[in-house]
N, C-alpha and C positions, 0 to 999 in steps of 0.2 A: 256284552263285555263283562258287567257282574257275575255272569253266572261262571264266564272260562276261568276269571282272578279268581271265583271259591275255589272250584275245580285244581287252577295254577297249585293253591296253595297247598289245600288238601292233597295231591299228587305228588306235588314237586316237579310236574313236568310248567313246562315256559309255557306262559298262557297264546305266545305266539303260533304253540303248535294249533289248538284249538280252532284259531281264527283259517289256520291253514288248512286246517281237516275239514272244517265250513266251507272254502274256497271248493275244496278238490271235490266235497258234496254233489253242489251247484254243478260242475262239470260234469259229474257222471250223470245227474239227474235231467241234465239237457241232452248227453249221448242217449240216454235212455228212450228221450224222447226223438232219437232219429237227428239230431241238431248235433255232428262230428265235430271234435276238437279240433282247430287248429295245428299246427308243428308250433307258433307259435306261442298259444298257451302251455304245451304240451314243454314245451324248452324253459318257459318261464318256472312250471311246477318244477321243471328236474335240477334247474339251479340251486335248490332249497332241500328236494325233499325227490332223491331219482326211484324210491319206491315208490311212492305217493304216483311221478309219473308212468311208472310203466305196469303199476293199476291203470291211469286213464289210456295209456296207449292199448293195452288189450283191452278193453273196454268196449276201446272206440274200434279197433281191429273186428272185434266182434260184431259191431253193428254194421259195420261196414259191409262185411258178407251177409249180415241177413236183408239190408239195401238191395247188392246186387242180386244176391237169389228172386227178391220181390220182381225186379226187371224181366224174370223168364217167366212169371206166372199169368193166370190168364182167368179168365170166368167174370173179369167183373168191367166195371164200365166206367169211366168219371165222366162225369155229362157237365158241359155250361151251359149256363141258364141263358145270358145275353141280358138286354137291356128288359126290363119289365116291371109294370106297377105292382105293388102290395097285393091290388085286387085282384090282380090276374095271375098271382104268383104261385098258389097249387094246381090253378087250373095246368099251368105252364109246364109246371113240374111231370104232370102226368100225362100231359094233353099226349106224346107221341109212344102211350102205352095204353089209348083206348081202346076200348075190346078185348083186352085182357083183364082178368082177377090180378089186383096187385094189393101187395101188401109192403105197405108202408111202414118204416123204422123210421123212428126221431131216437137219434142215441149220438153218444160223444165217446171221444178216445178214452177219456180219464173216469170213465163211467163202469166201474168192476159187472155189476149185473150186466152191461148191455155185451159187453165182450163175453161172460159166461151165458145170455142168452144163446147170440148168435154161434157159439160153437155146439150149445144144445141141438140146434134146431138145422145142423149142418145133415143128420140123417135124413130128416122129413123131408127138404130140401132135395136129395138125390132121389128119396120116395117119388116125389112129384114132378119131377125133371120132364117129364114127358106131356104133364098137361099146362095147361096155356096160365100158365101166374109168373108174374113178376115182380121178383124181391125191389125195392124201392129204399135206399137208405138216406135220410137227411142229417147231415150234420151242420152244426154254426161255429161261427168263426174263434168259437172258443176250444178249439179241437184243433190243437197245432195243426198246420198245413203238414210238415213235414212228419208229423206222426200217422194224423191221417192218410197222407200217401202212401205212409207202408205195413200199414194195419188193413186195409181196403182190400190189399192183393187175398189176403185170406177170407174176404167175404165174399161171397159169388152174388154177384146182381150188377144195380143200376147205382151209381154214386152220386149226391149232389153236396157241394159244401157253403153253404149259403151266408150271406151276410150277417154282422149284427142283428143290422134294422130288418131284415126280413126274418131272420130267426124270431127277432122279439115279435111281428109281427104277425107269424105264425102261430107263437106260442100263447099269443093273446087273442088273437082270433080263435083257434079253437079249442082255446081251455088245456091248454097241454102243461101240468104241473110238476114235468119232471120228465127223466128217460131213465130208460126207455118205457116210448109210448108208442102204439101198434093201433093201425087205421087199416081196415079193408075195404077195398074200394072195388066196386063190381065193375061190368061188362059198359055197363054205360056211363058209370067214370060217378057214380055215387057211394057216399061214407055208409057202408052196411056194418061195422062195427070200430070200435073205437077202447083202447085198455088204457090206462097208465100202469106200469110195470108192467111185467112178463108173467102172462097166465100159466106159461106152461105150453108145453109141445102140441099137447090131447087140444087144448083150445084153440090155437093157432089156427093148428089143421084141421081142427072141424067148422070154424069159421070159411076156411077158405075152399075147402068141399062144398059147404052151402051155397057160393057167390059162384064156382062151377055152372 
């Protein structure tokens, strides 16, 4: 509120616009996140401010089609976990992708690196389509639902979106101090490598050559 009254004065615009430009923010930055406006927020901005809403109405028109586009695409998987202990919770994760090389992703929506990783590593990925590896992605429940649902369609694999307690559980059992964090896990379902951040394409895929 101190800062809009300097601004107010300094300007001469009504500090009220302020508080409403912060409003209409908060709106796009939840459309952003895949989370559509309402008609009725959408009618409450235009009462006030019918620029202001028909910014958010295209906005939201925009995200709207990139929602539906998501609904036609394909390559990737959201998997439930069902009920299961802490203990048994990466076994679980991986148990019905034994005998294949997988490679493990701990990454989140709001995470710049893990989204420029994975669009890096989208060539290698059609390089190796043919041999037997399985991309693996974990995310925790601090990865909006509804972002993650349609951020997902453009990663081709296997999806998990896991609890709190079981993120934090993961991330303190094995030492994971950020994302993205990259585990390779071989043919018999063992951790043959392990990163925090993104080595790079060359390392990935020569890890996952080796466990071949």
């Amino acid at each position: 509120p101190y800062i809009c009254e300097r601004i107010s004065k300094a300007t001469g615009i009504d500090k009220g616009f302020f508080f409403e430009l912060s409003e209409v923010g908060q709106i796009i930055e939840k459309i952003s996140d895949f989370q559509l406006a309402s008609q009725e927020q959408i009618d409450k901005v235009a009462a006030s401010s019918p620029l202001f809403a028909s910014i958010i109405q295209k906005k939201n028109e925009e995200i709207a089609l990139i929602i539906e586009a998501n609904k036609k695409k394909s390559g990737f998987t959201i998997n439930e976990l069902g009920e299961v202990s802490n203990e048994d919770l990466f076994a679980s994760l991986i148990a019905q992708f034994k005998g294949k090389v997988i490679l493990v992703d701990f990454w989140a929506t709001w995470c710049g690196p893990c989204i420029m990783a994975n669009k890096e590593m989208k060539p290698m990925k059609e390089e190796l389509k043919d041999k037997d590896i399985v991309y693996l992605y974990i995310a925790g429940d601090n990865s909006p639902k509804e972002k993650w649902e349609n951020m997902i369609p453009d990663i081709t694999g296997e999806h998990f979106r896991v609890s709190k307690e079981q993120w934090a559980y993961l991330t303190t059992t094995f030492g994971i101090r950020g994302v993205p964090t990259y585990f390779v896990v071989n043919r018999e379902g063992e951790i043959t490598y392990k990163e925090v951040g993104f080595p790079g394409v060359g390392k990935i895929k020569g890890e996952l050559e080796k466990s071949l």
